[in-house]
N, C-alpha and C positions, 0 to 999 in steps of 0.2 A: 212482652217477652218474659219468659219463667225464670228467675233468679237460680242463678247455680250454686252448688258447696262443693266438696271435692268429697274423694273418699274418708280422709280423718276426718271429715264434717261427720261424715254418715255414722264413723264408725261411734263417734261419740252420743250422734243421736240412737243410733240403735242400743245404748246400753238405756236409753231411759224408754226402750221397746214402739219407735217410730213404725210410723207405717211405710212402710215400701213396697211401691210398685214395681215389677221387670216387667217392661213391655218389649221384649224379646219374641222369639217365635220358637214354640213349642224344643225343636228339634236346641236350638241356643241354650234355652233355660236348662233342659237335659245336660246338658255339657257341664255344667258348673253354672250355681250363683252363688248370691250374697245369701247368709241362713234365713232362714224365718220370712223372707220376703213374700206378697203377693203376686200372681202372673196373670197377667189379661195381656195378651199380645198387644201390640199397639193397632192391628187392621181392625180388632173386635173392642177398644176401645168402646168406640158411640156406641154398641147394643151394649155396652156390658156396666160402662161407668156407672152406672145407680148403686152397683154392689161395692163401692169402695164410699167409707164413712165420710161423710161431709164434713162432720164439727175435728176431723183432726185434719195437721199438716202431711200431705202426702209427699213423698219424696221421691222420686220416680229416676230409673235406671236402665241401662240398656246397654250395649258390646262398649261403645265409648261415649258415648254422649248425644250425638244427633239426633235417635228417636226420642229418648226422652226427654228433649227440649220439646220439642211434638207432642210429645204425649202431656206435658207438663203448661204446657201453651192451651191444648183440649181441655184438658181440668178448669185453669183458670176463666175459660170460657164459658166453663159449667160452673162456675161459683165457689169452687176450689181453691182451696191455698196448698198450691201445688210447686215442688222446687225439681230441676233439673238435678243431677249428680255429673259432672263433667268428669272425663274419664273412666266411666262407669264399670262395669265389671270387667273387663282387662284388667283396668287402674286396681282395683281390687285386688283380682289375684294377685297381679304385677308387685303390689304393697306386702303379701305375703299374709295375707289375710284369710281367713276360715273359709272353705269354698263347702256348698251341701250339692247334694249331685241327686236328692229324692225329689219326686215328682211335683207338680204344681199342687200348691196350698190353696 
């Protein structure tokens, strides 16, 4: 199972410009995410994980935390050093934190 951080994990990795996954669904990520993040739903995952860099730490996100245990479980399956975000973008907003609302990256 995928080791978790919380969101002041994340926010501190994303200052040294981490990679982050929302495997959210299309219509979710629309609503608000975390800035700069990547989006691969979590169903298109298996066809799609090749496009996310092996040699870094991925750090994967979702409404609270369930999918991206999943999704972050799938990486390390694929050879990933992949981390869960517990509380995930709820927790985020909820933190009072930068939301971006433009479309998938």
């Amino acid at each position: 199972m995928a080791d978790e951080i919380t969101v002041s994990d994340l926010a501190l990795e994303l200052e040294t410009n981490a990679w982050v996954l929302d495997v959210r669904e299309d219509d979710e990520f629309a609503d608000g995410h975390v800035p700069n993040v990547h989006h691969i739903p979590l169903g298109q995952l298996p066809d799609k994980f090749h496009l996310i860099p092996k040699e870094e730490k991925i750090f994967v996100i979702c409404r609270s935390g369930a999918r991206s245990q999943s999704g972050a479980d799938y990486l390390i399956s694929q050879g990933y050093d992949a981390v869960s975000v517990a509380g995930g973008t709820a927790g985020w907003i909820s933190s009072g934190r930068e939301v971006s609302f433009h479309p998938s990256l």
